[in-house]
N, C-alpha and C positions, 0 to 999 in steps of 0.2 A: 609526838605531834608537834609539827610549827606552827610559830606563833604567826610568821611573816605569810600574809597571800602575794604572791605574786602578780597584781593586778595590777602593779604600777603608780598605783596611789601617790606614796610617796614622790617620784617621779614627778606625777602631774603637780603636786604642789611645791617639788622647787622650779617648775618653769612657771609657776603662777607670780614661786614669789621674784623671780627674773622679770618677769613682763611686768610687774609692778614697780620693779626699780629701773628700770627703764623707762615706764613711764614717768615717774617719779622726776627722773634725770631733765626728760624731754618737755617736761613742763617746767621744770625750773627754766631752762634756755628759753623755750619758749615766752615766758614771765619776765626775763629779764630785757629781752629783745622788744616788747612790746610796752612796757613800763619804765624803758631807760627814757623814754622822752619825755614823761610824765616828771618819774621820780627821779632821774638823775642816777649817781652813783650808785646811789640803796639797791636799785633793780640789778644790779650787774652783783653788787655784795651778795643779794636775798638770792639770787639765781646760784652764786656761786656754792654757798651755803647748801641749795638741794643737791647741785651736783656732787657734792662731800656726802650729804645725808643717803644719795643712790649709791653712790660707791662704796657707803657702809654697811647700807642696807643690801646691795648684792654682795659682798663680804659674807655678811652675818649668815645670807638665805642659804649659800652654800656652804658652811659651818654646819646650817641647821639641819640639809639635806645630809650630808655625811655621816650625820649624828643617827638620823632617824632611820637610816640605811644598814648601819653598822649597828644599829642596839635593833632592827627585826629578823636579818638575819643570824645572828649570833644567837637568839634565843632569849636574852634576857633581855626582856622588854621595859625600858626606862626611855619613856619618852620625854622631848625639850617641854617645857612650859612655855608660858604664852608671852617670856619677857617684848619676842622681840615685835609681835604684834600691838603688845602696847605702847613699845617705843616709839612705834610709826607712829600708831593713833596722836600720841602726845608732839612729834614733829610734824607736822602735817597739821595739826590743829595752831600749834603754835605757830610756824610758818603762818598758813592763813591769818592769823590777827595780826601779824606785822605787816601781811598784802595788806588789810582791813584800813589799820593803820596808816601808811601809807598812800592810799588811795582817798583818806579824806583829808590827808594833812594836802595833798598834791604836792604844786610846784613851790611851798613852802620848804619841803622837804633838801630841796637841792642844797 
């Protein structure tokens, strides 16, 4: 009997974690285009910084899809852990208090 269904599961959750690094990306450009006039330099660093953070993060997603592809259907089922969920959680949190940051130091900041 396999362990793997064929439903596509897997699938669906590397194009979830694609559309999330994508987002990821298009909010950081976004952020820095609209907070360069605020903050100056910083927005264009902080922007540049998510667009590093997506491009590791689409990296990793397709690591991860590969992984959980390759250990369903082979049989022996060793699934990834949650490292790279929490890494986001942790960059995305951190990010946010440097916008936080930022946004009350304003045009101090420059």
């Amino acid at each position: 009997m396999s362990v793997y269904d064929p439903g596509l599961q897997p699938e669906r959750t590397g194009l979830a974690w694609q559309r999330t690094s994508l987002a990821l990306g298009l909010g950081a450009l976004v952020y820095a285009r609209i907070a360069a006039q605020t903050v100056g330099v910083w927005a264009w660093l902080l922007g540049g910084a998510g667009i590093l953070t997506a491009l590791a993060l689409g990296a990793a997603s397709r690591r991860r899809y590969r992984y959980t592809h390759r250990s369903l259907t082979s049989g022996v089922v060793k699934l990834p852990d949650g490292v790279l969920p929490a890494a986001l959680a942790l960059a995305v949190a951190t990010g946010g208090l440097i916008v936080l940051a930022l946004t009350l130091v304003g045009p101090a900041a420059r």
